[in-house]
C-alpha positions as CSV (number, residue, x, y, z in Angstrom):
1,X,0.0,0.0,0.0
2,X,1.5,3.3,-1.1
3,X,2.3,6.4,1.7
4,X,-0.4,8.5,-0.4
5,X,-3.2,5.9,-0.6
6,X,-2.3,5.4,3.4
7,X,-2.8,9.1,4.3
8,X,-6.0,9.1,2.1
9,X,-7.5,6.7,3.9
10,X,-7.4,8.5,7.0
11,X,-7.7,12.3,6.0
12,X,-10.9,11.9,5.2
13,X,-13.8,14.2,5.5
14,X,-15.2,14.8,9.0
15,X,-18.8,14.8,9.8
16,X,-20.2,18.1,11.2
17,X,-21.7,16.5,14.3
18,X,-17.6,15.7,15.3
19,X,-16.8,19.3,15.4
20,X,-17.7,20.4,18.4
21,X,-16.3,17.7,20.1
22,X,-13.0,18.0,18.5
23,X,-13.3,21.7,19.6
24,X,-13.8,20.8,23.0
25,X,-10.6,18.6,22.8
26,X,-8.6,21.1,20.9
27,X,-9.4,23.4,23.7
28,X,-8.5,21.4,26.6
29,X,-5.0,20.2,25.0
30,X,-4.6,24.1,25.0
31,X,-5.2,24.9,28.3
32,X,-3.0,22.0,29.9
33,X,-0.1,23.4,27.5
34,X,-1.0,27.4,28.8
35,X,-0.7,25.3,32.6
36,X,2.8,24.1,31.2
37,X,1.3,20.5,31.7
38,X,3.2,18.7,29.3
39,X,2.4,15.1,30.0
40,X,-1.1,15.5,30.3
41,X,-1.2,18.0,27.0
42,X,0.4,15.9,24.8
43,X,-2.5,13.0,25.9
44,X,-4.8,15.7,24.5
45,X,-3.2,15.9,21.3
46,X,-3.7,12.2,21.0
47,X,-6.9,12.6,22.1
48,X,-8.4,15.4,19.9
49,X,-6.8,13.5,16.9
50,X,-8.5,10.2,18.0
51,X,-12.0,12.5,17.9
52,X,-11.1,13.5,14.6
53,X,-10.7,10.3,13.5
54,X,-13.4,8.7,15.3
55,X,-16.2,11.4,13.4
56,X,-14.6,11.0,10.1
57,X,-17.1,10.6,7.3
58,X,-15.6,8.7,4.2
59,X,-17.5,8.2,0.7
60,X,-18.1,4.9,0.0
61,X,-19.1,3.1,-3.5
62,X,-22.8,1.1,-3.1
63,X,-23.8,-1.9,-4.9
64,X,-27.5,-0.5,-6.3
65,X,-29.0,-3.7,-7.4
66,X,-32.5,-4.5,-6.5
67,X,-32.9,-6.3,-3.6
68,X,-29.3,-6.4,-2.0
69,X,-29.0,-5.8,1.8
70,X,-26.1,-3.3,2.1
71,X,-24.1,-3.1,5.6
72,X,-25.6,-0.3,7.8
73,X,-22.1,-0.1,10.0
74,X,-18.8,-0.8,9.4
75,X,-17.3,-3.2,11.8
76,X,-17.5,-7.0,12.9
77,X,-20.1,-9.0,11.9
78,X,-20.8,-10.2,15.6
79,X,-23.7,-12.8,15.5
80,X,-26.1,-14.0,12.7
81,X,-28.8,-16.1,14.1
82,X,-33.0,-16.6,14.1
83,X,-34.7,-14.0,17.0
84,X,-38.0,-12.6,16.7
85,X,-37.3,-8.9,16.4
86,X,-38.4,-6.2,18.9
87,X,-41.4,-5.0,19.2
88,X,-40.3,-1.5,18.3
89,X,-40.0,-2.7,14.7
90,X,-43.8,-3.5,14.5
91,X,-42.9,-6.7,12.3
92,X,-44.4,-10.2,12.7
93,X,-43.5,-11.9,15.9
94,X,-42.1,-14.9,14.7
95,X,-38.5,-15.8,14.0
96,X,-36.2,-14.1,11.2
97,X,-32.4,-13.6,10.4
98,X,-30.8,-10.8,12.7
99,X,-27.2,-9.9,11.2
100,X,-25.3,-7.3,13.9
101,X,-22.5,-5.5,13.4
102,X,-20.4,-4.6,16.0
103,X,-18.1,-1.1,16.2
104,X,-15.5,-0.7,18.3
105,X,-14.4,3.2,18.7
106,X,-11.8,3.0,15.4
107,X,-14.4,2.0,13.2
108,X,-16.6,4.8,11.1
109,X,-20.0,5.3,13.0
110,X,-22.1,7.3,10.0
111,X,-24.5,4.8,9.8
112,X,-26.0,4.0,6.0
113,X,-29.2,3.1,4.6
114,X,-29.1,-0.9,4.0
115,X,-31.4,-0.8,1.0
116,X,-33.6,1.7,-1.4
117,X,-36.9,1.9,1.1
118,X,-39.5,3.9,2.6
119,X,-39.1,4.8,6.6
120,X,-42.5,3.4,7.7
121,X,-41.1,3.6,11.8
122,X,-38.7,5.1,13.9
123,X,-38.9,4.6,17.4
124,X,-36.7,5.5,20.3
125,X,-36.5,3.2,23.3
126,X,-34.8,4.2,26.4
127,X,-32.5,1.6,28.0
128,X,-29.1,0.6,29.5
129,X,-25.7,1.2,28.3
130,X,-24.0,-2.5,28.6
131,X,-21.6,-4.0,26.3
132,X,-23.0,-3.9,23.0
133,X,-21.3,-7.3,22.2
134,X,-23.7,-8.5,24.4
135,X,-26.8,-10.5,23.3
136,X,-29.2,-9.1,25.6
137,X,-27.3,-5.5,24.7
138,X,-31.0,-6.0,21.7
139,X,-33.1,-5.7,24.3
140,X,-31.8,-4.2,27.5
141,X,-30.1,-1.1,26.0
142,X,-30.9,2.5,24.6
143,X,-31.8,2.1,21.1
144,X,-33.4,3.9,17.9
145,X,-35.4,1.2,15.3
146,X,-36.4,2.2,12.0
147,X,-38.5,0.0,10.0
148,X,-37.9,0.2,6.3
149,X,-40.3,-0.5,3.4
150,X,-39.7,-1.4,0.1
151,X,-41.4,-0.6,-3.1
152,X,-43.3,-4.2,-2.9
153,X,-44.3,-3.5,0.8
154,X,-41.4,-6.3,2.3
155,X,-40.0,-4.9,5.4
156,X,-36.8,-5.2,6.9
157,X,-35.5,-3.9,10.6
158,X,-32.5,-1.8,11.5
159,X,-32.1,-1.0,15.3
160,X,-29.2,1.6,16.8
161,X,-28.1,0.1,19.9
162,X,-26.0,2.4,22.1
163,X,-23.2,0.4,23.7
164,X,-20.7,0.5,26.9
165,X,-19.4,3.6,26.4
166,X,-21.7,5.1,23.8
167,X,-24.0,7.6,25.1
168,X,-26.0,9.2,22.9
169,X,-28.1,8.0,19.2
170,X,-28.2,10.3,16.2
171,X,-30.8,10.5,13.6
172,X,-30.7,12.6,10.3
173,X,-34.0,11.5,8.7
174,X,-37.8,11.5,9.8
175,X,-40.3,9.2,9.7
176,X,-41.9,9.1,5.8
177,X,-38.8,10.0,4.3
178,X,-37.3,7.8,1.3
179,X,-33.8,6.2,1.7
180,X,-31.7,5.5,-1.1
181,X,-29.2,2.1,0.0
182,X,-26.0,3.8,0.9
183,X,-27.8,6.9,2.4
184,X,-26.4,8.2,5.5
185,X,-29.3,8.0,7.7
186,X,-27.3,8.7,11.4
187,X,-24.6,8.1,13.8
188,X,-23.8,6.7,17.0
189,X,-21.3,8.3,19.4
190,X,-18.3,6.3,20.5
191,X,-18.6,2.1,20.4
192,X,-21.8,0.4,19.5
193,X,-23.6,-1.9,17.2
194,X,-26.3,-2.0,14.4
195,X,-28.8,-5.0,14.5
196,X,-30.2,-5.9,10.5
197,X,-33.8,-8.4,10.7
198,X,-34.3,-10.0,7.4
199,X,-37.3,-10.4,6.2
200,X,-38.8,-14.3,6.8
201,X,-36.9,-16.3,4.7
202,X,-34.1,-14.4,3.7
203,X,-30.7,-15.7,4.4
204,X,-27.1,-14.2,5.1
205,X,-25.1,-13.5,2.9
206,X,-22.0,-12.1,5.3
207,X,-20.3,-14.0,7.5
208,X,-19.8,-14.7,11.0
209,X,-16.3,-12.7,12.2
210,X,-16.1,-10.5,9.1
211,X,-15.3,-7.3,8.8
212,X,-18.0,-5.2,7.2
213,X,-17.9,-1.5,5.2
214,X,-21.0,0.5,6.1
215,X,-22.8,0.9,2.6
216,X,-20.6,-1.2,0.2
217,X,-20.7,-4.8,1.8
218,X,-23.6,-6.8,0.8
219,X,-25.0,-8.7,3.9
220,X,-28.3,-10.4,1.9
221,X,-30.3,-10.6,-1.5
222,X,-33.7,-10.5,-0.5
223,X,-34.6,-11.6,-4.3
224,X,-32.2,-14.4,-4.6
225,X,-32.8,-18.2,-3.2
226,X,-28.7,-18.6,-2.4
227,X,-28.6,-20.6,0.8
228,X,-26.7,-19.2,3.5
229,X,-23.1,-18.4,3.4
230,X,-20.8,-19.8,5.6
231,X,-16.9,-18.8,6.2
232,X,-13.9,-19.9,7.4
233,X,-10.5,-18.3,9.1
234,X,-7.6,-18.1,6.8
């Protein structure tokens, strides 16, 4: 990998909700250096250019084929297995395919439509702040769920799950709006996970342990009979 694709990759674009974060950093660093604080200072520089990394908003290239299930989050694919979804999501309550995505605080956390669809329900739910690794971390902790539509009415879940260390849920659409897949749709401050329910029937496509790019990796094809993948280590 060359030194100019390297730096590329990391001076990227910063999204607007980071700034005043890094500004609160920034200023901070400064004061400990004014108190001649050098130890503790130069932590702040590390810090405020963590925050600047942590908020950085990259473009990304999205497979626009009809009926492809594009990652929400980058991250780990952390557990694909048959739950009935929340009852947030206003979906059938019987079992379906729940893909989540686990991000750690050096992963991107703009968060990306998963598929071209109508917002139908987006409901906030209060909750704790465990490990979002967790299983129960679905159920226990804060969270946002939208419930998305597509043009032939089938419905698919995404759910915001604030994590250990994350503490608050940002949203940048509104109930009724239209999502294109790849669509940035919100964010979740520092460490958390993204929970995807397939509709019935539909089967993963990802893997378990995989590393996935918020709005390029494709985690299902909702129009396709492909069984479900499995993977390996190598």
């Amino acid at each position: 990998m060359s030194i100019a694709k390297s730096v590329s990759e990391v001076l990227v674009p910063i999204h607007k909700e980071g700034y005043r974060f890094i500004a609160i950093f920034a200023a901070v660093t400064l004061v400990l250096f004014w108190l001649h604080f050098g130890p503790l200072a130069w932590i702040g520089v590390i810090l405020t250019l963590w925050c600047a990394y942590f908020f950085r908003d990259p473009e990304r290239v999205t497979p626009v084929r009809d009926g492809l299930v594009i990652s929400p989050a980058d991250g780990r694919i952390s557990a694909i297995e048959e739950v009935i979804p929340p009852v947030e999501l206003d979906l059938a309550r019987e079992p379906v395919t729940r893909i989540s995505v686990f991000m750690n605080v050096f992963d991107v956390h703009v968060n990306r439509s998963p598929l071209d669809a109508t917002i139908r329900r987006i409901a906030y739910v209060p909750g704790l702040f465990v490990n979002a690794d967790l299983d129960k971390a679905s159920l226990d902790n804060e969270r946002q769920a939208f419930t998305l539509e597509r043009a032939n009415g089938q419905r698919i879940g995404v759910v915001q799950i604030a994590g250990l260390v994350a503490r608050r849920i940002v949203k940048f659409v509104n109930d009724g709006e239209h999502l294109s897949a790849g669509q940035r749709f919100g964010l979740i401050r520092f460490g958390s996970r993204v929970d995807v329910y397939l509709p019935r029937g539909a089967k993963s496509l990802a893997c378990l342990g995989q590393r996935a790019v918020a709005g390029e990796t494709v985690l299902a094809d909702l129009d396709a009979s492909e069984p479900e993948r499995q993977g390996r280590p190598s």
